[in-house]
C-alpha positions as CSV (number, residue, x, y, z in Angstrom):
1,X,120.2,143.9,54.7
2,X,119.4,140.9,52.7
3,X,121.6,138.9,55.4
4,X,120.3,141.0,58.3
5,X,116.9,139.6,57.1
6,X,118.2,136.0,56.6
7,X,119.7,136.1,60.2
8,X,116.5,137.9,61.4
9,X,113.9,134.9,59.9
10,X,116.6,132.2,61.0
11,X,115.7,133.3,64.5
12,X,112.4,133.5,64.3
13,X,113.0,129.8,63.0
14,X,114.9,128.9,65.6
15,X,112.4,130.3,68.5
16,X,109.4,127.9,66.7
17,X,111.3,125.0,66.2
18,X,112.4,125.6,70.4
19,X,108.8,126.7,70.9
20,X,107.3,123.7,69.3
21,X,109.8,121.4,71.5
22,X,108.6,122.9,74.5
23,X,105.2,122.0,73.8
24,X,105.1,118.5,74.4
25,X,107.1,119.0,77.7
26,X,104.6,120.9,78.8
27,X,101.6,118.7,77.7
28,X,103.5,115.7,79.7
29,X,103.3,117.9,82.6
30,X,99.8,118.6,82.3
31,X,98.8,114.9,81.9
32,X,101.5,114.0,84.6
33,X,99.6,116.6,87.3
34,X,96.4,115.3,85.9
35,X,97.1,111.2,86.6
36,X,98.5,112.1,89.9
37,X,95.4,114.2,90.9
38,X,93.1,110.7,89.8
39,X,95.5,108.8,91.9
40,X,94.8,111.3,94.8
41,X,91.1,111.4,94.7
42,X,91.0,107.6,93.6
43,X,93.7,106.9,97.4
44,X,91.0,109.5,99.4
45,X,87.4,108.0,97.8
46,X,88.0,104.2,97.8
47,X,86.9,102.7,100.9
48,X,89.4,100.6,102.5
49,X,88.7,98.0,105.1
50,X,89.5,98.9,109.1
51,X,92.3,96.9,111.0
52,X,89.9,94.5,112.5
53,X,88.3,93.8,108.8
54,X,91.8,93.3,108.0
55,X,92.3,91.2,110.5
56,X,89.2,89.2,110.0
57,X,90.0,88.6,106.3
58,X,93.6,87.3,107.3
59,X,92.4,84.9,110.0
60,X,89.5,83.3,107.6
61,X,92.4,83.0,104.9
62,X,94.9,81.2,107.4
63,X,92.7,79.4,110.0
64,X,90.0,77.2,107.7
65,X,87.8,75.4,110.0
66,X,88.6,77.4,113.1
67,X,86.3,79.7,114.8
68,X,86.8,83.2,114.7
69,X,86.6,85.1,117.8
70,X,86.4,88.7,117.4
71,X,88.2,89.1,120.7
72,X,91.6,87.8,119.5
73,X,91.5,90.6,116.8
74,X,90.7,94.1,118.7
75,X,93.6,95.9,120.4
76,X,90.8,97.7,122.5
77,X,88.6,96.9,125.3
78,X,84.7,96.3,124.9
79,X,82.4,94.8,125.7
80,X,79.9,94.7,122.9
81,X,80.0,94.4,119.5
82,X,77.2,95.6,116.6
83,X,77.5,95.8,112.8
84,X,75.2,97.9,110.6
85,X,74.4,96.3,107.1
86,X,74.8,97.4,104.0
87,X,72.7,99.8,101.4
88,X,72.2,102.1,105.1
89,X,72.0,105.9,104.4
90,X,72.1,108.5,106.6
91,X,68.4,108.4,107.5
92,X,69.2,104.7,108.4
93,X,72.1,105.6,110.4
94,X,70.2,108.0,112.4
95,X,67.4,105.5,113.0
96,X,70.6,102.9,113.9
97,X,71.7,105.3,116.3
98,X,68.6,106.2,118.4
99,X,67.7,102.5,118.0
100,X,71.2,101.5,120.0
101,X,70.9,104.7,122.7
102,X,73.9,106.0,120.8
103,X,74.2,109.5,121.2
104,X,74.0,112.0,118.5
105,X,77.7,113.2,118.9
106,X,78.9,109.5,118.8
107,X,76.8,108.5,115.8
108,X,78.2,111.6,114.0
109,X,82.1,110.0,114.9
110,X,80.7,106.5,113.6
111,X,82.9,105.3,110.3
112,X,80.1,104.2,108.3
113,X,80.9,102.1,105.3
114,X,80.2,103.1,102.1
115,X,76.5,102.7,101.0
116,X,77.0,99.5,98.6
117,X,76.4,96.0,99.0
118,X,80.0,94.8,99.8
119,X,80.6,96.7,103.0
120,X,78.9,96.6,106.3
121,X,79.8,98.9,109.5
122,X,81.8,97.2,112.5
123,X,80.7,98.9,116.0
124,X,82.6,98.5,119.5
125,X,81.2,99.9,122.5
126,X,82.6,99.4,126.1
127,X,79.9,100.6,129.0
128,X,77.1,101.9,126.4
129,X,80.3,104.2,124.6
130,X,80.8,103.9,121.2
131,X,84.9,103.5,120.9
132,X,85.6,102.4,117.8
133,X,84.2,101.7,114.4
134,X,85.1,100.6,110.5
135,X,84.0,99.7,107.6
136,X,84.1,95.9,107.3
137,X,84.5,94.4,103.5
138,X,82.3,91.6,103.2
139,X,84.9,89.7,101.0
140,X,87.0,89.4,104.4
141,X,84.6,87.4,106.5
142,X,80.3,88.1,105.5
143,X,78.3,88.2,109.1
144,X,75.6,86.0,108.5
145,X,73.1,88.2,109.1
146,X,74.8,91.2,108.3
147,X,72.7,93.0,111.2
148,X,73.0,91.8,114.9
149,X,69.4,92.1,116.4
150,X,71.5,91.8,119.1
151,X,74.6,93.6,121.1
152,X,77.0,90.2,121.3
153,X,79.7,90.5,124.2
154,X,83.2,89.0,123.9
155,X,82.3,85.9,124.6
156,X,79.2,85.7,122.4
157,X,81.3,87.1,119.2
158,X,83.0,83.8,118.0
159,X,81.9,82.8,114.3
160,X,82.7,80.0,112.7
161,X,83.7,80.0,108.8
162,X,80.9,78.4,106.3
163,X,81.0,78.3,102.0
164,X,78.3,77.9,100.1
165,X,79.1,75.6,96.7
166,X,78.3,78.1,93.5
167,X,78.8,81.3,96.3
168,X,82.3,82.5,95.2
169,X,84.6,85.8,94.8
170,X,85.1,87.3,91.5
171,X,88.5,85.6,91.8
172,X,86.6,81.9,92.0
173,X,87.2,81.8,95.7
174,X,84.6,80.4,97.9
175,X,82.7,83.2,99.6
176,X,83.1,83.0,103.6
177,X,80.2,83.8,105.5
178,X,80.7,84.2,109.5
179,X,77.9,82.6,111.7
180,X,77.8,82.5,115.2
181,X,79.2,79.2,117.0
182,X,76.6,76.5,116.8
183,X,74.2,78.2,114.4
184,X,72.6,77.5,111.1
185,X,74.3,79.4,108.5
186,X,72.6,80.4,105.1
187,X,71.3,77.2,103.1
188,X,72.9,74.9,101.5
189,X,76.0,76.0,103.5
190,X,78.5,73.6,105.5
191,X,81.4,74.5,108.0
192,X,84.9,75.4,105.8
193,X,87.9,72.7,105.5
194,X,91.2,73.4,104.2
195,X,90.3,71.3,101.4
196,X,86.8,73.1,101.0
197,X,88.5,76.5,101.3
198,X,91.1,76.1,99.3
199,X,89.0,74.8,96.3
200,X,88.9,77.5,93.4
């Protein structure tokens, strides 16, 4: 009996010590499941920049002291172009959207970028349609003014590339505003150089 009981508690024992080296396994899992549900939400909440933003960033990076024309970067046809600055809610979107004659099932299809200062919305339209849209990050190219007052056709969408001295990315890059060809950018500005641009 004595060694029936002995046996008895070793296995009891046994089953804690096995019970208590389950436990962490199971507590990696946990935090495992827990990081890749963050990662989910933090892939499906960030904004991320459309193709032409993309594409916009990339050619003010590679073509310093070139003018970018919009047309050169859309793999659609339009025939106007419009941005909607940033901070714009959804009672600003609606007043955006009866502004432009855009109709209340396109303005409800409209990608609008997030409501923060470093994003502004892209808009295409070809024959008054609304046919494609994006969030634009201002770190890739900043429309100077962020809001067209104006519709600008193909050939009115060509910017060229200023810098401000002092005006620069948290990474020390110079900041790149777009202005339209041949107009005054914001002060103190001057047209971008490789040598300007490059500066850090």
């Amino acid at each position: 009996d004595i060694w029936h009981r002995g046996a008895h508690g070793g296995d009891e024992h046994d089953r804690g010590e096995h019970g208590m080296k389950r436990l962490p396994s199971r507590v990696a899992v946990v935090i495992g499941l827990a990081m890749a549900l963050s990662l989910a939400l933090y892939w499906v909440l960030t904004p991320r920049p459309g193709p032409v933003s993309r594409a916009i960033g990339k050619v003010v990076d590679e073509r310093l002291g070139q003018p970018v024309k919009i047309s050169d970067l859309t793999q659609f046809s339009w025939d106007e172009m419009l941005t909607i600055g940033p901070y714009v809610t959804d009672n600003g979107r609606a007043q955006w959207c009866e502004h432009w004659a855009v109709t209340t099932a396109q303005c409800e299809e409209i990608e609008f970028a997030p409501v923060s200062e470093g994003w502004v919305t892209l808009v295409f339209r070809h024959s008054g349609a609304v046919i494609h849209s994006e969030p634009h990050a201002r770190i890739n190219g900043d429309f100077y003014p962020a809001s067209f007052t104006l519709p600008l056709m193909p050939s009115d969408a060509v910017f060229d590339v200023m810098l401000v001295d002092g005006n620069v990315t948290e990474s020390g890059q110079l900041w790149r505003y777009l202005v339209r060809h041949g107009e005054a950018g914001p002060r103190g500005s001057k047209l971008a150089t490789l040598a300007a641009g490059g500066a850090r």
